[in-house]
Backbone as ProteinMPNN parsed JSONL, in Angstrom:
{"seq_chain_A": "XXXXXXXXXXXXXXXXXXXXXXXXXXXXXXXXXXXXXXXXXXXXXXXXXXXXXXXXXXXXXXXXXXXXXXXXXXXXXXXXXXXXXXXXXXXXXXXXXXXXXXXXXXXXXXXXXXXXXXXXXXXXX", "coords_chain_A": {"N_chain_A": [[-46.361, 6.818, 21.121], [-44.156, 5.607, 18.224], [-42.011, 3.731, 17.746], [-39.441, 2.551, 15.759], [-38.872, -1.183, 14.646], [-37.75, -2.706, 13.032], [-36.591, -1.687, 8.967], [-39.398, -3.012, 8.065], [-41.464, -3.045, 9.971], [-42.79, -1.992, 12.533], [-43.563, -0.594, 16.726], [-46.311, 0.211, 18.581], [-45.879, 1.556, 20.682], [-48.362, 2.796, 24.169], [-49.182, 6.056, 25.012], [-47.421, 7.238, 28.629], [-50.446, 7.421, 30.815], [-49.833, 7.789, 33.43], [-47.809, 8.481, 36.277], [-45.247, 6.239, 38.187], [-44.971, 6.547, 41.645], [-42.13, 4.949, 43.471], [-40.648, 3.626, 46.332], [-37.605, 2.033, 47.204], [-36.243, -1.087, 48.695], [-33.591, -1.546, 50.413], [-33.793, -4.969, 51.991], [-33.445, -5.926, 55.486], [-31.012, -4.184, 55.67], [-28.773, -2.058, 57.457], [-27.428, 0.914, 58.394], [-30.616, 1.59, 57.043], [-30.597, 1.364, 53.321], [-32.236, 2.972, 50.29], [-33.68, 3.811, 47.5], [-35.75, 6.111, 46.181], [-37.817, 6.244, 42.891], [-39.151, 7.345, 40.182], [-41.839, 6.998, 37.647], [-42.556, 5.777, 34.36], [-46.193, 4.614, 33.436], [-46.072, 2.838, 31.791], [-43.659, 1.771, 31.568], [-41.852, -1.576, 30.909], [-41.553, -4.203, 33.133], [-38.94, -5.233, 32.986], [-37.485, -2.971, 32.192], [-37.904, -1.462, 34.208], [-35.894, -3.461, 36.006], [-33.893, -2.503, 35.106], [-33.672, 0.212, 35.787], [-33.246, -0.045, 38.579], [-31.284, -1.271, 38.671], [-29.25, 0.616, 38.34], [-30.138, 2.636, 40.086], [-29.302, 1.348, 42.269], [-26.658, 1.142, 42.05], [-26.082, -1.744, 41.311], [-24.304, -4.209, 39.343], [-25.981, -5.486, 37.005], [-25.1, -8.462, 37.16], [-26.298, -10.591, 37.754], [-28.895, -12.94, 38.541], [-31.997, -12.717, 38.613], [-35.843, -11.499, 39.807], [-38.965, -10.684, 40.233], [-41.852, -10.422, 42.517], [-44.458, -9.947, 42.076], [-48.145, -9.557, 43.586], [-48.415, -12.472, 43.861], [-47.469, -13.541, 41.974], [-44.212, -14.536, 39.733], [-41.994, -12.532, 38.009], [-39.727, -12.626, 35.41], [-36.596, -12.788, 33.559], [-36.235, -14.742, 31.213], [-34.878, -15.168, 28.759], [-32.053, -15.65, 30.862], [-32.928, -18.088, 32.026], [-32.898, -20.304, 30.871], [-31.578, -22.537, 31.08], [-32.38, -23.161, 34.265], [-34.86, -24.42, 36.329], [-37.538, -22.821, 35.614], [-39.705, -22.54, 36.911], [-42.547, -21.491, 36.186], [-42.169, -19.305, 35.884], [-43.066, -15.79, 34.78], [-42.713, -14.085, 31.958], [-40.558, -10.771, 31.808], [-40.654, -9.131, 30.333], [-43.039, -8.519, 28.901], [-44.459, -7.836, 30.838], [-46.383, -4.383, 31.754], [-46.126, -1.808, 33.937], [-48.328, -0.73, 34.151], [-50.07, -3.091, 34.349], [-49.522, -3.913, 36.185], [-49.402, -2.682, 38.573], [-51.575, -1.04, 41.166], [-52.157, 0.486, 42.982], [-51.66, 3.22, 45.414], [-49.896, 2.143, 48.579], [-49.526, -0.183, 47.591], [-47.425, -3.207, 47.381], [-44.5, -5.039, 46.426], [-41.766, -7.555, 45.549], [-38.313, -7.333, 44.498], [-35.969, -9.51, 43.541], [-32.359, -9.619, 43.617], [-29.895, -11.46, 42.642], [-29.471, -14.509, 42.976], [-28.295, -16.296, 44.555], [-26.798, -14.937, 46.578], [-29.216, -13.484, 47.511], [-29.985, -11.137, 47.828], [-32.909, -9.1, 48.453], [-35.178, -6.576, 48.1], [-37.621, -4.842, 48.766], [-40.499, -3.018, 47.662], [-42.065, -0.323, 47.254], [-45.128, 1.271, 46.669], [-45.663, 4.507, 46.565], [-47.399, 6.542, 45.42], [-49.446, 7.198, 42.752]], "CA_chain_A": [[-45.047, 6.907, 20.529], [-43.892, 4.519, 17.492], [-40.546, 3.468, 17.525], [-39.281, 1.119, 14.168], [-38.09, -2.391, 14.966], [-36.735, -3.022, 11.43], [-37.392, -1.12, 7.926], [-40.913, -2.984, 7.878], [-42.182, -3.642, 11.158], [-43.301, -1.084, 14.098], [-43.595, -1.359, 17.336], [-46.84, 0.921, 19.451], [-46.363, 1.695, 22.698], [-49.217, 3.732, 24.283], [-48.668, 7.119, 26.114], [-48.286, 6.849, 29.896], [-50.973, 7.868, 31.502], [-49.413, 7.754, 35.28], [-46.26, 8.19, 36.38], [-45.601, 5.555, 39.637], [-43.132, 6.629, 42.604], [-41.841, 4.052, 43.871], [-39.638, 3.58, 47.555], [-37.35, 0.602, 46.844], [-35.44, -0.8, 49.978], [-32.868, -3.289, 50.531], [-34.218, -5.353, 53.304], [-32.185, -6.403, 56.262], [-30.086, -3.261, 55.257], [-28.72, -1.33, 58.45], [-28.727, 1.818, 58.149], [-31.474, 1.446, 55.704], [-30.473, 1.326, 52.048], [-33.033, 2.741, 49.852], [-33.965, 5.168, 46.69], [-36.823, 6.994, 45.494], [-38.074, 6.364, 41.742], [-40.501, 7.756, 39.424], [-41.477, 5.797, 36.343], [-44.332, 6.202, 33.627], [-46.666, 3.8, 33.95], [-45.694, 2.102, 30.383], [-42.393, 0.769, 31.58], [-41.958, -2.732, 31.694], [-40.607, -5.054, 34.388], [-37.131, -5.422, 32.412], [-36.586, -2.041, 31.947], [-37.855, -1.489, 35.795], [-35.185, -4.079, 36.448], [-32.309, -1.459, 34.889], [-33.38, 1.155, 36.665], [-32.789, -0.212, 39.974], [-29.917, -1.802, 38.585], [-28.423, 1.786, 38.375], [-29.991, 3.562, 41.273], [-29.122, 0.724, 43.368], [-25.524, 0.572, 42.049], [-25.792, -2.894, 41.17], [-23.444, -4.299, 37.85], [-26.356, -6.42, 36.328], [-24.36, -9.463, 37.145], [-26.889, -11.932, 38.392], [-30.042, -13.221, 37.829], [-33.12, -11.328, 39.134], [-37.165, -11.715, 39.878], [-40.364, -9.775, 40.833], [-42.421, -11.181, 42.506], [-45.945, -9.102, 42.111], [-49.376, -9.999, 43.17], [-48.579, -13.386, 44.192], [-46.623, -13.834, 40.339], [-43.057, -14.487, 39.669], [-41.384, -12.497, 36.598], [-38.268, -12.522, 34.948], [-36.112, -12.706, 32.259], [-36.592, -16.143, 30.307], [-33.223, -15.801, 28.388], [-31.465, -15.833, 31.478], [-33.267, -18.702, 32.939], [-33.111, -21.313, 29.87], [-30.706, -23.728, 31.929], [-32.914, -23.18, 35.351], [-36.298, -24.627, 36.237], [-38.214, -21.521, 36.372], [-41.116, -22.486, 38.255], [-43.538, -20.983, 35.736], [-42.06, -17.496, 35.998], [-43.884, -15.348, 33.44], [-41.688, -13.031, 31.07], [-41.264, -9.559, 32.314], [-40.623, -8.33, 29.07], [-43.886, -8.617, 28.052], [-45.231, -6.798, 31.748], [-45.826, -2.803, 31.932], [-46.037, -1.326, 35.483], [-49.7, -0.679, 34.849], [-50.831, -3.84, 34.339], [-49.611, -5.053, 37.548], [-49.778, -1.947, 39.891], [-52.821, -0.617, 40.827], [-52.819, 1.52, 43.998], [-50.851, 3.537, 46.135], [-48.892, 1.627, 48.983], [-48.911, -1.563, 47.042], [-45.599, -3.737, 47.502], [-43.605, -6.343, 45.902], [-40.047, -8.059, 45.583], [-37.106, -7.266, 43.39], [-34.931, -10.571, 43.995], [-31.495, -9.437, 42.872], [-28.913, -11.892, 43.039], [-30.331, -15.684, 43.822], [-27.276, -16.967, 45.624], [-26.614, -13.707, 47.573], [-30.664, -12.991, 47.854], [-30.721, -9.189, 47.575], [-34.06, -8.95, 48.53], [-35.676, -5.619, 48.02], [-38.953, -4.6, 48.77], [-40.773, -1.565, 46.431], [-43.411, 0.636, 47.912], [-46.037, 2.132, 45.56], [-46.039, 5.49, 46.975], [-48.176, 7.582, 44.48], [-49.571, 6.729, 40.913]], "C_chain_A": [[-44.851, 5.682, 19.646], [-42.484, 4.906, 17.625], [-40.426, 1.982, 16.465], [-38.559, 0.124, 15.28], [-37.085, -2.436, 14.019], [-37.614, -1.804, 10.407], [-38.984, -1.265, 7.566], [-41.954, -2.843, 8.937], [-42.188, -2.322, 12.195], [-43.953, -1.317, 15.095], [-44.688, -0.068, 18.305], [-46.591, 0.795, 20.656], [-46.874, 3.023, 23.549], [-48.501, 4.673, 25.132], [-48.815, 6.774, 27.53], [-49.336, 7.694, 30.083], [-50.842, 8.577, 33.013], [-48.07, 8.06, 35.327], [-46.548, 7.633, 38.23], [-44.374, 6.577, 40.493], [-43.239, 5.624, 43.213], [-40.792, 4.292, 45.191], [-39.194, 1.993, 47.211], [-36.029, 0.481, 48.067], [-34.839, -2.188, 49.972], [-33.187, -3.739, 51.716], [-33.182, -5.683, 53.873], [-30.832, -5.342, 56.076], [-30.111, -2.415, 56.825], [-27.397, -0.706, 58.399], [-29.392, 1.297, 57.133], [-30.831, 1.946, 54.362], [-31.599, 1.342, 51.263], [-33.126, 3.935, 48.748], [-35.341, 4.85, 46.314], [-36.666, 6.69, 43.485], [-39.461, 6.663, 41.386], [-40.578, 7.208, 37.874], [-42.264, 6.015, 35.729], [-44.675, 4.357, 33.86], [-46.926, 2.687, 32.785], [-44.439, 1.332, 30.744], [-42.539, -0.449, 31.998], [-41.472, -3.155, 32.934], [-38.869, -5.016, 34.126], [-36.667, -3.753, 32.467], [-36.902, -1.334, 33.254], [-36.581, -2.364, 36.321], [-33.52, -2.988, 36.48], [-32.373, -0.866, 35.722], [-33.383, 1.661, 37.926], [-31.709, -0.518, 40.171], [-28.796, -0.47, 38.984], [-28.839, 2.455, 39.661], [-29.627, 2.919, 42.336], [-26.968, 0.86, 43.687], [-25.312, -0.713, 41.801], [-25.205, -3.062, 39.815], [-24.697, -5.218, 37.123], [-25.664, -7.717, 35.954], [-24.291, -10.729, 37.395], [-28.117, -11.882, 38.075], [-31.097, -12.269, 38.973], [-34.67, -11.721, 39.056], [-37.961, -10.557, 40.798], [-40.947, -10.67, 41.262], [-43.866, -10.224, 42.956], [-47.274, -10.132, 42.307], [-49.723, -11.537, 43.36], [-47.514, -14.446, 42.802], [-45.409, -13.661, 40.538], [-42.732, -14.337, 38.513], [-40.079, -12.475, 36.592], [-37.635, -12.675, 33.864], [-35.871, -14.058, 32.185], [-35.296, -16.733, 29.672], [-32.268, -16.549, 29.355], [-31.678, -16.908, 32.294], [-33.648, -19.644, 32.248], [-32.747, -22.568, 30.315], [-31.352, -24.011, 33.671], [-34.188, -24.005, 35.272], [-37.069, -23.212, 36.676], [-39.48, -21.641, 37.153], [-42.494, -22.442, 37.876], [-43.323, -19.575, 35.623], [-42.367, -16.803, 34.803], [-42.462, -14.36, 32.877], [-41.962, -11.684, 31.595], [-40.729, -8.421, 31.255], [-41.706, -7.588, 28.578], [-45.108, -7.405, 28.827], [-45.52, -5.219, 31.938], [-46.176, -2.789, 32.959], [-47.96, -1.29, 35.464], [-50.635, -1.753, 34.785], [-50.869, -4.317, 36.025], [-49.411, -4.052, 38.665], [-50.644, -1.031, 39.564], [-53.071, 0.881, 42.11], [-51.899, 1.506, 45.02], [-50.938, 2.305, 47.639], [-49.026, 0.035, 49.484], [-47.402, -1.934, 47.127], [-45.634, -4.841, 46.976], [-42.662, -6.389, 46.132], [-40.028, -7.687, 44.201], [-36.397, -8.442, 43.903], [-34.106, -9.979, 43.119], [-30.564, -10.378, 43.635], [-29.44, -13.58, 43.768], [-29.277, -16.16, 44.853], [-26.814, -15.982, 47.119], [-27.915, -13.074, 48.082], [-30.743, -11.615, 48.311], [-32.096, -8.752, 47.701], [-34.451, -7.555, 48.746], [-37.029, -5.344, 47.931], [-39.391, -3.339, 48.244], [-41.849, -1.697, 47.221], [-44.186, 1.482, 47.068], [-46.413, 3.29, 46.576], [-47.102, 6.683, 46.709], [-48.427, 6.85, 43.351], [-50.408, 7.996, 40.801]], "O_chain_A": [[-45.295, 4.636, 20.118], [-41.954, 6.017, 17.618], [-41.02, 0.905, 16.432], [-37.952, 0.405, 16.314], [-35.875, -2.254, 14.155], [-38.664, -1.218, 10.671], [-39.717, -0.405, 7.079], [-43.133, -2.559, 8.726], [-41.076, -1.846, 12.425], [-44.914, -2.076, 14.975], [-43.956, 0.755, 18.854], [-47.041, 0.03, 21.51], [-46.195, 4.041, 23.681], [-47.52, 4.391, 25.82], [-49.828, 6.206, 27.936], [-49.247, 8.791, 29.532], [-51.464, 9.5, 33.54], [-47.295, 7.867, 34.39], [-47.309, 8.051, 39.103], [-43.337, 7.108, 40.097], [-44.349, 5.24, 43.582], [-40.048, 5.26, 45.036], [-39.946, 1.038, 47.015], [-35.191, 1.334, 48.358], [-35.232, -3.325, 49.713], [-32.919, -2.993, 52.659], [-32.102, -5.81, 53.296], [-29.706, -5.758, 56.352], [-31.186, -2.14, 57.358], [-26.365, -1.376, 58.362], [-28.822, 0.562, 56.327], [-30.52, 3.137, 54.397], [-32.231, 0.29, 51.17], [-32.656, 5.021, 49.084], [-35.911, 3.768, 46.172], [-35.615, 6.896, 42.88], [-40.521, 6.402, 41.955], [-39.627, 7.039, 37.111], [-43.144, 6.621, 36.34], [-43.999, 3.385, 34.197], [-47.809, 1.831, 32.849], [-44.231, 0.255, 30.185], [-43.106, -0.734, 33.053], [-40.985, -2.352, 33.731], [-37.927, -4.826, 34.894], [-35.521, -3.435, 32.785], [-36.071, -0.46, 33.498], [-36.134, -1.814, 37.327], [-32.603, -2.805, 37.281], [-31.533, -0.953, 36.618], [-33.45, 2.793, 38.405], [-31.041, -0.347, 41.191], [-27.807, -0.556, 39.711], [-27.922, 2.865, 40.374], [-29.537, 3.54, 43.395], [-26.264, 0.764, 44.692], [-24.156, -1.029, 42.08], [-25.487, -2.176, 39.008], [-24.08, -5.965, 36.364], [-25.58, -8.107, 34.79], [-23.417, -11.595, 37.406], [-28.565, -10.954, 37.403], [-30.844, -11.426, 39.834], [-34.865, -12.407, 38.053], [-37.592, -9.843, 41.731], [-40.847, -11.777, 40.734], [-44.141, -9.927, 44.119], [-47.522, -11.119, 41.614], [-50.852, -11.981, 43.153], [-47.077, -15.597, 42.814], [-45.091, -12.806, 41.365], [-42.855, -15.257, 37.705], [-39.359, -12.33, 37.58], [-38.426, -12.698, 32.922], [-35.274, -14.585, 33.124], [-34.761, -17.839, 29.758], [-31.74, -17.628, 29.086], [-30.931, -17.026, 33.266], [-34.704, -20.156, 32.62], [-33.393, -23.583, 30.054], [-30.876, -24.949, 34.312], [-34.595, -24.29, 34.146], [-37.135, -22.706, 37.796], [-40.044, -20.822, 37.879], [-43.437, -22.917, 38.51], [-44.199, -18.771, 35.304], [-41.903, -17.252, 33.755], [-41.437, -14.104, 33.509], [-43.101, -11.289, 31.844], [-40.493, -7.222, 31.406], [-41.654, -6.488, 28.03], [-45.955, -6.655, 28.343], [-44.511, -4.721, 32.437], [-46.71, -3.848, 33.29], [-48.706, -1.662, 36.37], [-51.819, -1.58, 35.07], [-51.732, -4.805, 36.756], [-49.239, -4.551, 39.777], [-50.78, -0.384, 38.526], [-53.833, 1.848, 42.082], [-51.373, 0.516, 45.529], [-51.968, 1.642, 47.754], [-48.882, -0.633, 50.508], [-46.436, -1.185, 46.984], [-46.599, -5.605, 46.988], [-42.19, -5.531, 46.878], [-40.83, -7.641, 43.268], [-36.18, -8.25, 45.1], [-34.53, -9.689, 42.0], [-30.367, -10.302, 44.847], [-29.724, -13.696, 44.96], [-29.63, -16.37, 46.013], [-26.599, -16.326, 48.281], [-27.849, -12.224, 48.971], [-31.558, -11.152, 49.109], [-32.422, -7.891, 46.884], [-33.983, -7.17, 49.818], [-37.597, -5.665, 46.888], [-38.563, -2.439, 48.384], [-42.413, -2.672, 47.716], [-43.671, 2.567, 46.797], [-47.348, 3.117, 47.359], [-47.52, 7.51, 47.52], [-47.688, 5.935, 42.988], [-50.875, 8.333, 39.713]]}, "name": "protein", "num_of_chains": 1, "seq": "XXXXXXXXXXXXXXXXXXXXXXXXXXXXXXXXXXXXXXXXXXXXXXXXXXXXXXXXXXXXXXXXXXXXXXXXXXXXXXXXXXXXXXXXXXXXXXXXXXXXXXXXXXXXXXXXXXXXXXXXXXXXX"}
């Protein structure tokens, strides 16, 4: 698929190949708090970040991290005034670089002061 940036410039981004499901669970949640997603395997981290934002119900109102693979991403804008640690950009991440095989897990940190911790379950690719 090409999608324009500006009048000169275009921007490739390959077909998925995969589509992931994902189980994403608020830890420490009782009853359990949790939804089901399915994602192609082109989406980044940021736009993985929305669409927990929405199935979770959350307002996008706080800061936020992955932490995959032993790696910590996140959004860079939002973390200009922080020490980030080294946290890589997850702009730049698609799902298939950094998941590889069914029931792989990581963190969603939503919320640093309130620690929303959510754990994702690679159910299928």
């Amino acid at each position: 698929m090409i999608s324009p940036k500006n009048d000169s410039e275009e921007t490739r981004v390959p077909p998925a190949e995969h589509a992931i499901r994902m189980k994403v669970t608020l830890k420490g949640s009782r009853p359990p708090i949790w939804r089901r997603i399915v994602a192609p395997d082109t989406m980044t981290l940021d736009q993985l970040h929305q669409v927990i934002q929405t199935a979770m119900g959350w307002e996008c109102a706080h800061l936020h991290s992955f932490e995959i693979n032993g790696i910590e991403y996140g959004d860079r804008r939002m973390l200009e005034d922080m020490d980030d640690g080294g946290m890589d950009e997850e702009s730049t991440v698609m799902l298939r670089n950094v998941v590889y095989r069914s029931k792989q897990t990581f963190t969603y940190l939503y919320d640093f002061g309130d620690g929303w911790e959510h754990r994702i379950l690679v159910e299928a690719i």
